[in-house]
N, C-alpha and C positions, 0 to 999 in steps of 0.2 A: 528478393525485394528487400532493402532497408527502408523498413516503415519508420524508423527514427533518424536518418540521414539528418543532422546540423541540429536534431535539438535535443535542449538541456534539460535533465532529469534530475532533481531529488527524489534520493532512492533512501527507505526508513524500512530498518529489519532486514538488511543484507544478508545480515550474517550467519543466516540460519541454513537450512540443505534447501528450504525455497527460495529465500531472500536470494540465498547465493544464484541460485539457475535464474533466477530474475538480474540480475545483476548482468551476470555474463550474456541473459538474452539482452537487455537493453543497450550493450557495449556492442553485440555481434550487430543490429540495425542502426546502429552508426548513431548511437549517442552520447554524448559526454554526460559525463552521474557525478554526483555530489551523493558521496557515500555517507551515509548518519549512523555514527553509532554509539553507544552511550563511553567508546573508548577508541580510539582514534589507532591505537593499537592492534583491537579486532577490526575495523574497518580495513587497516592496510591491511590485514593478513588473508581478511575476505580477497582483497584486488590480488595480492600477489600470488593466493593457491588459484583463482577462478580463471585471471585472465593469462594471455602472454604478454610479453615486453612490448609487442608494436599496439594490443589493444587497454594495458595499464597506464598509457598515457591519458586515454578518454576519460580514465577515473580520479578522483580528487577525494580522500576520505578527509571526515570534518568528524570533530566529537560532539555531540549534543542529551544533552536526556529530555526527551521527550515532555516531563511531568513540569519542566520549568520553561514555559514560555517566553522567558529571555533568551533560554539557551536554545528555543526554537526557531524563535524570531530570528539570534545571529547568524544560525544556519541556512536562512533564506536567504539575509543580507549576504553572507559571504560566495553564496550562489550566484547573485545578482553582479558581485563584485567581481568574481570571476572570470565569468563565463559572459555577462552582460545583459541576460534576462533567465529567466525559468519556462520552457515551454510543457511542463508536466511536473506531478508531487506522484508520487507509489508511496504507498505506507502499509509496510505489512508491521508494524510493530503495534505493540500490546502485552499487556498482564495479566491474568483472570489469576482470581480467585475460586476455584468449582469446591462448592458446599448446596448440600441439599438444604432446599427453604424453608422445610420445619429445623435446620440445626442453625441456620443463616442469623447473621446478625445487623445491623444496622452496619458498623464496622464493612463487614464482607460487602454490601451492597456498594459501598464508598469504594471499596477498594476496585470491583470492577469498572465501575464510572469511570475512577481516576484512573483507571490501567486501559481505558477504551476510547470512551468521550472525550479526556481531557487531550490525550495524548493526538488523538486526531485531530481537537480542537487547536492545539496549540500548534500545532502543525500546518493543519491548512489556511486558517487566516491570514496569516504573511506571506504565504502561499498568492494567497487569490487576490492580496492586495498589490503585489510585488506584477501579477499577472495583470492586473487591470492597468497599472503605470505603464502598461508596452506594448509597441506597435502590433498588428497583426505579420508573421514572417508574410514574406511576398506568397501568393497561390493560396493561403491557409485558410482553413475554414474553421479556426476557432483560434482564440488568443492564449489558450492556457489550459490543459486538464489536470484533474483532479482523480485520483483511485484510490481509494480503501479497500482493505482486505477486510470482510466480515464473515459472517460464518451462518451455518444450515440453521442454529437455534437462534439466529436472530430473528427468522420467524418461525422454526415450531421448535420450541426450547426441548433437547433430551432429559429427560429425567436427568437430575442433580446439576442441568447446568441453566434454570431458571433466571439466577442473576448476568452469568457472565451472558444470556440470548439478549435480558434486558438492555445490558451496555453494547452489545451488537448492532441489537433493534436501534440506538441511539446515533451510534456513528451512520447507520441509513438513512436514518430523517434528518440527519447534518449535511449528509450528502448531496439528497432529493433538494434540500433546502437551499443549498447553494445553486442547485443546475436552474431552480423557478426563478432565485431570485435574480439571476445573473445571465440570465438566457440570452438575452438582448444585450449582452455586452462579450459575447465571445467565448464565456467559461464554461466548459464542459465537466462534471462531476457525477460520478457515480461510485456504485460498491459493485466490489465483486465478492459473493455469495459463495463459499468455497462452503460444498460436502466433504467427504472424507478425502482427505492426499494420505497415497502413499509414500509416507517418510518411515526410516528405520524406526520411530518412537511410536508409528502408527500400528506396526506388527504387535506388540502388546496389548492393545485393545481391539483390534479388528478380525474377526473372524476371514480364513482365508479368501472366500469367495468377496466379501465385503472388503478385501485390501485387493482382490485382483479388479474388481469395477471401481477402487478410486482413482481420483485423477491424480496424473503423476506431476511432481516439480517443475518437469518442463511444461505441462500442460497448463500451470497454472499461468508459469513466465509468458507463456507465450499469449495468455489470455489478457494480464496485467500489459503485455509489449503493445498488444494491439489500445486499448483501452487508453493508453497513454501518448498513443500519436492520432496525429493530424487525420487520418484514415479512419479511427475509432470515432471520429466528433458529431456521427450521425447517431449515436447514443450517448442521451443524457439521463440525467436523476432517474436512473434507471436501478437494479437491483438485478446484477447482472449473474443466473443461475449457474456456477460452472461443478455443477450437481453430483460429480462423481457416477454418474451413471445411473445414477440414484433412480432408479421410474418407478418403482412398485406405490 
């Protein structure tokens, strides 16, 4: 089943071993992506190793940095421009800063904000404004989602990462806050809550058994694939657990 058959996706953080499996799952359910990346050079190189030649036409890399909401805003517009509406935002990008909060500085606190808040902030508002200017597609049951990638210590913070759980915690209630306040107009928003992923950078910090119960790359794509079509729109400002297996 192509859950993304005709609609348009800004896709933020391609370029990483998730971005990318996101990438290629949003292209494989038949959507066109508006690839973000803070180099337009890494963007093409994400489409050109991820996808083939019949499925790199769906994709369009755009450079923006995130921390400049001019540069985010043009990235909506040139979505719009293109493509002719936005029916979905994915944003796996971000910065942390991880410092233990007896060594934390006011500085470090800033820096997570701006590398979490701001960056979804400036993101999704032209985002959701650009979604509210446009019809509903014919059959749809919402006019536009929204997904963020946030993480397990945005509610219960690991030791040493107290600030970067805070800017976590932050992008959730940006989230939640958009699906209340925009419920009655079609927009759908949530986070997805990602526990441990096994990526190669995860084998350094994860003890075996704790990297064989994370969830994998694809696992996430396909959680961010769903979340971002028309099919997902029965969950909103939601806080969506994809827990890594996590139960204890």
């Amino acid at each position: 089943m192509m859950q993304l058959e005709g609609d348009v996706v800004v896709l933020a953080g391609a370029t990483g071993r998730v971005g990318g499996a996101t990438l290629s799952t949003l292209v494989r359910h038949g959507a066109q992506v508006l690839v973000l990346s803070r180099s337009v050079e890494r963007a093409q190189t994400a489409i050109d190793e991820l996808l083939d030649d019949a499925e790199a036409v769906a994709a369009l890399p755009f450079a923006a940095d995130l921390n400049d909401p001019d540069q985010a805003a043009a990235a909506i517009d040139a979505c719009v421009e293109r493509f002719g509406r936005i029916d979905a935002c994915v944003s796996l990008a971000g910065d942390s800063t991880v410092t233990p909060l007896v060594d934390s500085t006011l500085d470090d606190l800033r820096a997570n904000l701006r590398g979490f808040v701001e960056t979804a902030y400036n993101l999704t508002m032209p985002a959701l404004r650009a979604m509210l200017k446009q019809p509903y597609r014919d059959g749809a049951r919402s006019r536009g989602r929204i997904v963020v990638v946030t993480a397990g210590s945005s509610k219960q913070p690991a030791p040493g990462r107290g600030l970067f759980g805070a800017a976590k915690a932050g992008v959730n209630v940006l989230m939640q806050a958009i699906a209340r306040e925009h419920k009655g107009d079609g927009i759908v928003a949530n986070a997805l809550v990602l526990g441990g992923v096994a990526t190669a950078a995860a084998r350094s910090y994860l003890n075996a058994e704790d990297f064989g119960a994370a969830a994998t790359p694809q696992e996430v794509a396909d959680a961010l694939a769903f979340l971002a079509s028309d099919h997902g729109s029965g969950v909103n400002g939601a806080l969506v657990d994809l827990n890594a297996r996590e139960v204890d």
